[in-house]
C-alpha positions in Angstrom: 153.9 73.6 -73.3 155.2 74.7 -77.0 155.1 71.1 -78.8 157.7 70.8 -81.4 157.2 69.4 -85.0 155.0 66.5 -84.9 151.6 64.9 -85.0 150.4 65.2 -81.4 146.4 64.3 -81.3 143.4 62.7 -83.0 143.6 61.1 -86.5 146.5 61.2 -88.5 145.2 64.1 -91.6 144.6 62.7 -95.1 145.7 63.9 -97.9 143.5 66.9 -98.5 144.0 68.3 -94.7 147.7 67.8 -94.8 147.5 70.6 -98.2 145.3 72.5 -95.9 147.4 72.7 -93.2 150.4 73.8 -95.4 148.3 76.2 -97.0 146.6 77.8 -93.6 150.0 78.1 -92.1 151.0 80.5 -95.1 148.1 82.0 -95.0 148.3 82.7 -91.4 151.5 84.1 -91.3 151.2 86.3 -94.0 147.9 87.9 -92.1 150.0 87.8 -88.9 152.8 89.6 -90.9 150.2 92.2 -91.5 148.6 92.8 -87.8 145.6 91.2 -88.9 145.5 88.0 -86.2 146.9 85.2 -85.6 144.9 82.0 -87.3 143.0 81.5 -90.6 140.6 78.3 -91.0 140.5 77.0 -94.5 138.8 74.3 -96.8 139.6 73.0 -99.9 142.8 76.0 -100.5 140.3 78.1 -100.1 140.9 80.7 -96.5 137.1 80.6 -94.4 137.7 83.1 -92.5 140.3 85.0 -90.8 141.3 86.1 -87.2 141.1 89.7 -86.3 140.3 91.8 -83.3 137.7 89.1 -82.3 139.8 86.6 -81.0 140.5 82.7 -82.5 137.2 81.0 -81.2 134.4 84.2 -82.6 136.6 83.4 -85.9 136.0 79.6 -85.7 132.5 80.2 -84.9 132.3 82.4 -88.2 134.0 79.8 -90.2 131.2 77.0 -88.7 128.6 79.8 -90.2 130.5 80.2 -93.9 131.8 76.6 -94.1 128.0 75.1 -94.6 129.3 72.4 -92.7 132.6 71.4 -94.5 135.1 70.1 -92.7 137.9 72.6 -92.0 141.5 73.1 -90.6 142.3 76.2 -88.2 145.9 77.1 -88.4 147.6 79.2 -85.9 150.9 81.3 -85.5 152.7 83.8 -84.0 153.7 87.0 -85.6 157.2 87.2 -87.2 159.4 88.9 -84.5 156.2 88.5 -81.7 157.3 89.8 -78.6 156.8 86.0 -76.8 156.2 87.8 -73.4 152.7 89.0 -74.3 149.2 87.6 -76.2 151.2 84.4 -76.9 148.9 82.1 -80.0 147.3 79.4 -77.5 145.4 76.3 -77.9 143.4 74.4 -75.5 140.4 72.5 -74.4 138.0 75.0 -75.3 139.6 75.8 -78.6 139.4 72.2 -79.1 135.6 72.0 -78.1 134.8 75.2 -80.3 136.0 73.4 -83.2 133.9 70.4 -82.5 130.5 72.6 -82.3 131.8 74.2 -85.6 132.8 71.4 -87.9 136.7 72.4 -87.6 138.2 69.2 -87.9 141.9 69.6 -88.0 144.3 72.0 -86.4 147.5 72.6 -87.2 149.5 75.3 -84.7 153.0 76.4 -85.2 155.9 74.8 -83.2 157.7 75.9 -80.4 156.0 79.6 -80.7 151.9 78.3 -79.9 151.6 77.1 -75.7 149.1 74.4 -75.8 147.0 74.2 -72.4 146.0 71.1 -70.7 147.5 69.0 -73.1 146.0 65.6 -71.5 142.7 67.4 -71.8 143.1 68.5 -75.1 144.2 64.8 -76.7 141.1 63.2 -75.1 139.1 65.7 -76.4 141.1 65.9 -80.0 140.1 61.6 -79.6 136.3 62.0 -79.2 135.9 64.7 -81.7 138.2 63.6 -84.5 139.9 66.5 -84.7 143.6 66.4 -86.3 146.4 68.1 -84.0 149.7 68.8 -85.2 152.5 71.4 -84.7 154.4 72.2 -88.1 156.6 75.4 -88.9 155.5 78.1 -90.9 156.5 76.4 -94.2 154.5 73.2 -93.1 157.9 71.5 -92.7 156.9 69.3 -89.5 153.4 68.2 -90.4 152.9 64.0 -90.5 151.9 62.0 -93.2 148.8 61.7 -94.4 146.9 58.3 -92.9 147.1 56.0 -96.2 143.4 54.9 -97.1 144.6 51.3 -98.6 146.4 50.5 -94.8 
């Protein structure tokens, strides 16, 4: 239920969301590294919004309201030295379906340390929204190629 390095749903990211999702990962660990949350959404190297007290989808839904409808990537991770017993970083179906409504269009979660729920569910859904889903480390070691436009 913790996927490992690797492209696991939905399009393959071009170029631009692949240097989102490196950048977001960052981003979200260095806020994690704080106490602040757990996940950032950015566009364009630029951080959306941030995770705090309100929980991952009230900070998509925020990004969907500041992003005047550009797509974005959610990244997601655990805290350095999390305590992987309690309020593990999780990723499912309605994660996947908030991100729809909101115009988040690639997520990139960190392996081996982010459970993903129903993960049949969550590919079928990552499928008819064409939304990217990946699981990279921290560093953004782990995330696929970008699809190549000219193929």
């Amino acid at each position: 239920h913790m996927p490992q390095p690797g492209h696991i749903a939905g399009p393959r990211p071009s170029t631009e969301q692949w240097e989102d999702a490196v950048f977001g990962m960052q981003m979200a660990k260095e806020i994690s590294r704080l106490h602040i949350g757990q996940s950032v959404v950015v566009h364009g190297g630029t951080v959306v919004a941030v995770e705090a007290i309100e929980g991952t989808n009230n900070c998509i839904r925020r990004s969907g309201e500041l992003g005047n409808g550009k797509p974005a990537t959610l990244a997601k991770v655990a805290r350095l030295g999390h305590d992987m017993r309690f309020d593990i970083p999780t990723i499912g179906p309605v994660t996947i379906e908030t991100c729809a409504e909101c115009g988040v269009r690639q997520i990139a979660l960190e392996a081996g340390k982010t459970i993903l729920l129903e993960r049949d569910r969550v590919a079928e859904l990552c499928k008819r929204h064409k939304i990217s889903l990946h699981a990279m480390d921290a560093s953004g070691e782990g995330c696929p190629q970008p699809e190549n436009p000219a193929q």
